[in-house]
KOLTILO-903896 format. One record per residue (C-alpha): residue in one letter; z, y, x. Coordinates in nm, 3 decimals, padded with zeros to 5 digits. Example, Ala and Ser with C-alpha at 12.3 -4.5 7.8 and 13.67 -1.06 7.14 Angstrom:
+---+---------+---------+---------+
! r !       z !       y !       x !
+---+---------+---------+---------+
! a !  00.780 ! -00.450 !  01.230 !
! s !  00.714 ! -00.106 !  01.367 !
+---+---------+---------+---------+
END
This chain:
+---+---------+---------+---------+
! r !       z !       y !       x !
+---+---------+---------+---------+
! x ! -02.088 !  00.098 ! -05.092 !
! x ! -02.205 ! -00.123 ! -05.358 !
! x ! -02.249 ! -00.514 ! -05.252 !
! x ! -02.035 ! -00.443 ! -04.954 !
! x ! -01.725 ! -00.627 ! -04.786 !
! x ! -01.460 ! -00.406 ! -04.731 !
! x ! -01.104 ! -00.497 ! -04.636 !
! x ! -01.001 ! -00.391 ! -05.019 !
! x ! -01.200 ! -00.661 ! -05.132 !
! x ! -01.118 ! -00.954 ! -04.949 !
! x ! -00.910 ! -01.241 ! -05.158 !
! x ! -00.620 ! -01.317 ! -04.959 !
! x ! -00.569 ! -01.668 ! -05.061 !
! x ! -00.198 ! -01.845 ! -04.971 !
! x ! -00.347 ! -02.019 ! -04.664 !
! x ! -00.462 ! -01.758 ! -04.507 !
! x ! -00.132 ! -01.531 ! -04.567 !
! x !  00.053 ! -01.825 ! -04.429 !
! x ! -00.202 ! -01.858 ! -04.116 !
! x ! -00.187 ! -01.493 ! -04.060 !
! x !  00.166 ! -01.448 ! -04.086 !
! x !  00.236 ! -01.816 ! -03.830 !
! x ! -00.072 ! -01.623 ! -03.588 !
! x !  00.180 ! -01.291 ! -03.601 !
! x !  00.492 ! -01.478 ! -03.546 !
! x !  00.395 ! -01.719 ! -03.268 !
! x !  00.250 ! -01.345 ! -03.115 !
! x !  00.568 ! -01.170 ! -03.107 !
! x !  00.750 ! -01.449 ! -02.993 !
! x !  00.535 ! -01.542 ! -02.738 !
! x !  00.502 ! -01.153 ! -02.622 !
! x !  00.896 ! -01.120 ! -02.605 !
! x !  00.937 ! -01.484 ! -02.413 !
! x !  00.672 ! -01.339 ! -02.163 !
! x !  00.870 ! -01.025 ! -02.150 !
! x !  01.176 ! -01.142 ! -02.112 !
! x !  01.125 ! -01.402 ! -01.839 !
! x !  00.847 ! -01.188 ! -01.633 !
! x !  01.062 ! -00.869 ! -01.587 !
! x !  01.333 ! -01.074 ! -01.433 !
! x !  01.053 ! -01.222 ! -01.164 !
! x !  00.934 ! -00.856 ! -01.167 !
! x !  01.283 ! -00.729 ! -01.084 !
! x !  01.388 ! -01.030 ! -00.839 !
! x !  01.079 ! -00.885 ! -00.679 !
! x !  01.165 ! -00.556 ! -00.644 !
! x !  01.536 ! -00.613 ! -00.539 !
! x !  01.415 ! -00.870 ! -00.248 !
! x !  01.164 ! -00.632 ! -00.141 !
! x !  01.433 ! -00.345 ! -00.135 !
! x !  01.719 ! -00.562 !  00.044 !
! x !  01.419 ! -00.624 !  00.338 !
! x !  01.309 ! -00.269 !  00.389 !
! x !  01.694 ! -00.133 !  00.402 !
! x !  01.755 ! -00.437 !  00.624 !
! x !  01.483 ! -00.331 !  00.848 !
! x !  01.257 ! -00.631 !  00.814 !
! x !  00.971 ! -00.469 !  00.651 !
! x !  00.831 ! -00.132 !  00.620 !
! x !  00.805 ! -00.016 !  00.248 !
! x !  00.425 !  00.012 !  00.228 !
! x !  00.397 ! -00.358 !  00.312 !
! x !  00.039 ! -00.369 !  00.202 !
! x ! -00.079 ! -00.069 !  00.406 !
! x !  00.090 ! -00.225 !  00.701 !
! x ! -00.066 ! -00.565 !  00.682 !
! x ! -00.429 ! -00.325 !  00.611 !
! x ! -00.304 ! -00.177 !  00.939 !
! x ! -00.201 ! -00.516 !  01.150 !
! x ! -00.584 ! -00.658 !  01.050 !
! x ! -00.718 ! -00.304 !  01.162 !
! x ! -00.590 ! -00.378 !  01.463 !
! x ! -00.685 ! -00.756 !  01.472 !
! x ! -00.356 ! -00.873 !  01.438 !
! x ! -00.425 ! -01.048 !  01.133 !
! x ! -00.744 ! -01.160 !  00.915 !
! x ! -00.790 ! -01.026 !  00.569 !
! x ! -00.887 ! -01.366 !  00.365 !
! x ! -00.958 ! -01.245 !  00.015 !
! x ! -00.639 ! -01.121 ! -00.146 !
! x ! -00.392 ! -01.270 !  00.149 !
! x ! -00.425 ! -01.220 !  00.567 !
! x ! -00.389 ! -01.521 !  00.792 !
! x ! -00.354 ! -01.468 !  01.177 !
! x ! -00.619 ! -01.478 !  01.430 !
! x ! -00.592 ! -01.782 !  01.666 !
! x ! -00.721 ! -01.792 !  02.019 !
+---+---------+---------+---------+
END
């Protein structure tokens, strides 16, 4: 491919190693702080949600239940959340 850009071709000058390597850094940082602090919310989640079904307080398949309380016209499905219907 004569007069073409290919990756074998492209100058790498010390800026843009430095630039690249910072970009990839601050990424795998930033992907292992997300990580790390997001899968404890995730499994806070899951443990409160387990303690409240053993407990009796709410049925495992919370969302079909709420899908079932609005069938009913119990509640009001408002975009992602349900509020209740008032007389």
């Amino acid at each position: 491919m004569p007069g073409g850009v290919g990756l074998k071709n492209a100058i790498i000058t010390p800026e843009i190693y430095i630039l690249s390597l910072s970009t990839f850094t601050a990424g795998i940082v930033g992907l292992y702080v997300g990580l790390s602090k997001g899968s404890k919310a995730c499994i806070q989640h899951f443990i409160l949600r387990l303690i409240l079904y053993l407990q009796g307080y709410n049925p495992w398949n919370l969302a079909r239940f709420l899908d079932l309380a609005a069938e009913y016209n119990f509640l009001q499905k408002v975009g992602g959340g349900y509020i209740f219907i008032t007389a």
